[in-house]
C-alpha positions as a Markdown table, in Angstrom:
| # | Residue | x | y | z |
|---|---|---|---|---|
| 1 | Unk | 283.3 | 264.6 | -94.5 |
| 2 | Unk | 280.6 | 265.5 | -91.6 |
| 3 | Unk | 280.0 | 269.2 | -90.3 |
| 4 | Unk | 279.1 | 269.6 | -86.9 |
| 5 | Unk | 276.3 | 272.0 | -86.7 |
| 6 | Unk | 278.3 | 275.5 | -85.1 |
| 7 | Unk | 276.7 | 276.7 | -82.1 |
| 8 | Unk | 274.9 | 279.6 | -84.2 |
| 9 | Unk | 273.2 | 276.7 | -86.8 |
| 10 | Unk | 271.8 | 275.3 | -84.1 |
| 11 | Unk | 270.2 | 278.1 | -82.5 |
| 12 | Unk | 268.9 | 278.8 | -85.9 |
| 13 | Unk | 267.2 | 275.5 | -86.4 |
| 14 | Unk | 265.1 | 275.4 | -83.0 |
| 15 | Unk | 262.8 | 278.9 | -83.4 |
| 16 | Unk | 261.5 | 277.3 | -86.8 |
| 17 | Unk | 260.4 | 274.0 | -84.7 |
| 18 | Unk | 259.3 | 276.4 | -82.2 |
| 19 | Unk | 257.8 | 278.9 | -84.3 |
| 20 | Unk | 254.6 | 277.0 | -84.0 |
| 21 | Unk | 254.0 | 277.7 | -80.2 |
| 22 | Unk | 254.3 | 281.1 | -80.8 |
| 23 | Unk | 251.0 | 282.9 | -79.2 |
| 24 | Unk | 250.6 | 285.1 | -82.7 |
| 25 | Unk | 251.0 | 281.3 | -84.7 |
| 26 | Unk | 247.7 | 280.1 | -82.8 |
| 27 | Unk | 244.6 | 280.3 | -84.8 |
| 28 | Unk | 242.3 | 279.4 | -81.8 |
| 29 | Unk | 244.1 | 282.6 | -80.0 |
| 30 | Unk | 243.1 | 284.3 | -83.5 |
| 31 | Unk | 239.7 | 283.1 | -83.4 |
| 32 | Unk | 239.5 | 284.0 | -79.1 |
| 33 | Unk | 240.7 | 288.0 | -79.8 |
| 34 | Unk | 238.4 | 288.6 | -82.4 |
| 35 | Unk | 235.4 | 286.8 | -80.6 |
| 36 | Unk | 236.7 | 289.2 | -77.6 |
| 37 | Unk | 236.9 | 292.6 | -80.4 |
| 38 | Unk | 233.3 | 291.3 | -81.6 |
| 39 | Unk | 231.6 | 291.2 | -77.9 |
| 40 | Unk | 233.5 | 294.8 | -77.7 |
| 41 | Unk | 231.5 | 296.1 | -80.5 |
| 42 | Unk | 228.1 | 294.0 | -79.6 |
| 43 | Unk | 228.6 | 295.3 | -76.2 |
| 44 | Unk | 228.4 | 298.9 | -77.1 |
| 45 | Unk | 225.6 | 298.9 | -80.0 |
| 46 | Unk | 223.1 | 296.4 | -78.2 |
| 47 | Unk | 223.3 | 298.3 | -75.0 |
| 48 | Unk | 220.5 | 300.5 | -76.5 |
| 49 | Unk | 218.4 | 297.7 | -76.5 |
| 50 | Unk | 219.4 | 296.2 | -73.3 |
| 51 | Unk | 220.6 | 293.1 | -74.1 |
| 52 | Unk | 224.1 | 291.6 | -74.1 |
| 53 | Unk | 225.8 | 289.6 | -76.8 |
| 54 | Unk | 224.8 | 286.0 | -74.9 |
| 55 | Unk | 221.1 | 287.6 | -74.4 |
| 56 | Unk | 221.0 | 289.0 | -78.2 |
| 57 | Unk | 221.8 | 285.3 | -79.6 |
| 58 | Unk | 218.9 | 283.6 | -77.4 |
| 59 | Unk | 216.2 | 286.6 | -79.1 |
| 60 | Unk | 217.9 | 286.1 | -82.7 |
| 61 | Unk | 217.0 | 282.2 | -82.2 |
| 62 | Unk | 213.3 | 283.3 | -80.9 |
| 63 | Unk | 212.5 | 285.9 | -83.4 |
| 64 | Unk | 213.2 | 283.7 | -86.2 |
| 65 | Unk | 212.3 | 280.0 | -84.8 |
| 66 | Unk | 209.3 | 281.4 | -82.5 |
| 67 | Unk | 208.5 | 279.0 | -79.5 |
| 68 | Unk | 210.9 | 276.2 | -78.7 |
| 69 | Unk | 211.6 | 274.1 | -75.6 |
| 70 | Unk | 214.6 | 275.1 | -73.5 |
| 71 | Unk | 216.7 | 271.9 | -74.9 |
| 72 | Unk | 216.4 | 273.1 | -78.3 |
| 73 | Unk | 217.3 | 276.5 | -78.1 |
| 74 | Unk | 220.5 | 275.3 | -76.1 |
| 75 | Unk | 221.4 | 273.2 | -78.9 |
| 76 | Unk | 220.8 | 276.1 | -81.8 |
| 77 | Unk | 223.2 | 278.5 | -79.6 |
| 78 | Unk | 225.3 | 275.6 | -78.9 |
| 79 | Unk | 224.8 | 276.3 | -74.8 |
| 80 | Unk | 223.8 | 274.0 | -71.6 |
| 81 | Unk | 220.5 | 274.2 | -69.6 |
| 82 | Unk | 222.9 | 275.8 | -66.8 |
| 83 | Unk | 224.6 | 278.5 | -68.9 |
| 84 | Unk | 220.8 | 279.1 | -70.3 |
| 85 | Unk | 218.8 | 279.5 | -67.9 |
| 86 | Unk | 220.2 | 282.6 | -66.2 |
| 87 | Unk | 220.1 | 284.0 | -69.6 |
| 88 | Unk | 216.1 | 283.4 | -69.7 |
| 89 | Unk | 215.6 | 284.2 | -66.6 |
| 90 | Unk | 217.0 | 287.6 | -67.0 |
| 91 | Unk | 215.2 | 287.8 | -70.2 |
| 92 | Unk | 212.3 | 287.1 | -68.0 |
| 93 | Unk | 212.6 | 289.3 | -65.7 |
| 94 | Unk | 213.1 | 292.3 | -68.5 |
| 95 | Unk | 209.4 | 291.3 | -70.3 |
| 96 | Unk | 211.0 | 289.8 | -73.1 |
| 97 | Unk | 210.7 | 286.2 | -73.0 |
| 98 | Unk | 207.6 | 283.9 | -70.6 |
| 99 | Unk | 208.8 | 280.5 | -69.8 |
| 100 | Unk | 206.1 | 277.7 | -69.3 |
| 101 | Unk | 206.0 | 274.0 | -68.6 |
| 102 | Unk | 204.7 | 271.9 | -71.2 |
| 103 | Unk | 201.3 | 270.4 | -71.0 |
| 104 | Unk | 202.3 | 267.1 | -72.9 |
| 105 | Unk | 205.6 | 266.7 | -70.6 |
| 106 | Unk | 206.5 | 268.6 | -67.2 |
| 107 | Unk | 210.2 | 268.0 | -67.9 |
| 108 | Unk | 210.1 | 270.6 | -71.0 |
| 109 | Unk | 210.3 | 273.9 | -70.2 |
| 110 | Unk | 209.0 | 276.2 | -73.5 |
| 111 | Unk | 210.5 | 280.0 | -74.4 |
| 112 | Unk | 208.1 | 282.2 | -76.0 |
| 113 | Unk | 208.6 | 285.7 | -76.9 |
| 114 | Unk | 206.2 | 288.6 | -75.1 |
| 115 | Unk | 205.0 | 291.4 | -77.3 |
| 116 | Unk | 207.4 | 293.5 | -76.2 |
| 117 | Unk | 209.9 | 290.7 | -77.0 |
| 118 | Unk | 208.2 | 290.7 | -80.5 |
| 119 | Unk | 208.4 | 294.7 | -80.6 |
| 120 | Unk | 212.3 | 294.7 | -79.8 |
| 121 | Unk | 213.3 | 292.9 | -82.7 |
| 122 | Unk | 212.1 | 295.7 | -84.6 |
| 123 | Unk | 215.0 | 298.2 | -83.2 |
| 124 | Unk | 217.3 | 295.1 | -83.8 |
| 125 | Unk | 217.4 | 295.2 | -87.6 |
| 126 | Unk | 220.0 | 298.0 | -87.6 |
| 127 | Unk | 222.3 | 295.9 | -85.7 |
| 128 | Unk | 223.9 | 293.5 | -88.2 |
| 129 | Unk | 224.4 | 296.9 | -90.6 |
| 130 | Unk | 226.3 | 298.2 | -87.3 |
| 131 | Unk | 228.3 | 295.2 | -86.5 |
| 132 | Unk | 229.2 | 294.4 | -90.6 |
| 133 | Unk | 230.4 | 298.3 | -91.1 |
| 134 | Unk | 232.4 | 297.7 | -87.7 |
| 135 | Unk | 234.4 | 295.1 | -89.5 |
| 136 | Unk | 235.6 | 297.3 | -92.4 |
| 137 | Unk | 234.7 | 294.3 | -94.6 |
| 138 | Unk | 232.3 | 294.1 | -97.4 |
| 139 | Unk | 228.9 | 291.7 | -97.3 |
| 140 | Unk | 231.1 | 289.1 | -99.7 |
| 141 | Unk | 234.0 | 289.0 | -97.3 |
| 142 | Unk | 231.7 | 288.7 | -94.9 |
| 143 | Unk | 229.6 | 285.7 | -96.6 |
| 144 | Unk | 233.0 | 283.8 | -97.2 |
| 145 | Unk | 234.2 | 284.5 | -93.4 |
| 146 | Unk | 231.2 | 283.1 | -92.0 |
| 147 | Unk | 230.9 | 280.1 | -94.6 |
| 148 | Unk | 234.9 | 279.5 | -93.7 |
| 149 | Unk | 234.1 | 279.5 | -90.0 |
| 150 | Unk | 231.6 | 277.3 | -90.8 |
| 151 | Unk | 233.4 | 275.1 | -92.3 |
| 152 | Unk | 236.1 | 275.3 | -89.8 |
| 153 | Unk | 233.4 | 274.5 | -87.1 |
| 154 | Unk | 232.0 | 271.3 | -88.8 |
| 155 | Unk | 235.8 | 270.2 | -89.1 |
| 156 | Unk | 236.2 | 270.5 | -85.5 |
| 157 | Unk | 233.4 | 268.8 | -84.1 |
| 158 | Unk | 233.8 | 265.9 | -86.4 |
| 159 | Unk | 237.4 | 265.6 | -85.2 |
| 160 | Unk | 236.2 | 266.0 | -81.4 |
| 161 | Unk | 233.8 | 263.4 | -82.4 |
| 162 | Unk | 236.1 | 260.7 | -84.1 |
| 163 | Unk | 239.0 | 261.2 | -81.3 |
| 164 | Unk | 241.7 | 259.5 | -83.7 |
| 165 | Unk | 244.8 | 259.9 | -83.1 |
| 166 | Unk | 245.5 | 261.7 | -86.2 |
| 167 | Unk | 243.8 | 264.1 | -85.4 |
| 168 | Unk | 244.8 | 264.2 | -82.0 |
């Protein structure tokens, strides 16, 4: 003998198919609102320095690579030449950063910090102690988060890589 799913069962059944396309299911929506909270944050402790969170990643990448061309300091903060070069031209402008063309190839364009650039990262050190005590989580939750995100990253760009349709 066969049941015919009531009219209740099968409104029952579709919001567990569904339940995936919920906004609150999405873990790229999860990832988005805390990137958003984190800029928040960033935004109010590195206004004392001047800086905003986009402008704070390119000195981070300075202060501990020193000099690099344009191209590779795009690829360490994962940004194009037309996203970055606004950034260093404001960093520029504020004495923070000198720009030159190099002498073994005019197409490269080299970043290197200024002495004040150099000074500032001095006032910088108490922002990661800010931003961590901000997230209410200890430095091995933190380790872990970050390694997981790491992970998650390397996952992702392989799979954009390999464009299979399992993954797709």
């Amino acid at each position: 003998m066969t049941t015919t799913p009531t009219p209740s069962t099968a409104v029952s059944e579709a919001p567990a198919a569904e339940e995936y396309l919920r906004l609150d299911q999405q873990i790229c929506f999860s990832l988005h609102a805390a990137s958003r909270a984190f800029n928040g944050v960033y935004r109010v402790v590195l206004k004392e320095l001047g800086l905003t969170y986009p402008q704070y990643l390119v000195m981070l990448v300075l202060w501990e690579r020193g000099e690099l061309p344009v191209k590779k300091l795009g690829e360490h903060l994962r940004l194009d030449s037309g996203t970055l070069s606004p950034l260093l031209k404001r960093l520029e402008a504020a004495g923070l950063v000198r720009r030159e063309r190099s002498t073994q190839d005019e197409r490269s364009v080299h970043v290197h910090l200024t002495d004040d650039g150099m000074a500032l990262k001095e006032r910088a050190l108490l922002v990661p102690r800010r931003i961590a005590a901000a997230t209410g989580f200890d430095i091995a939750e933190i380790t872990d988060l970050r390694a997981r995100l790491d992970d998650l990253t390397r996952m992702l760009d392989a799979a954009a890589l390999n464009e299979t349709p399992e993954c797709f």
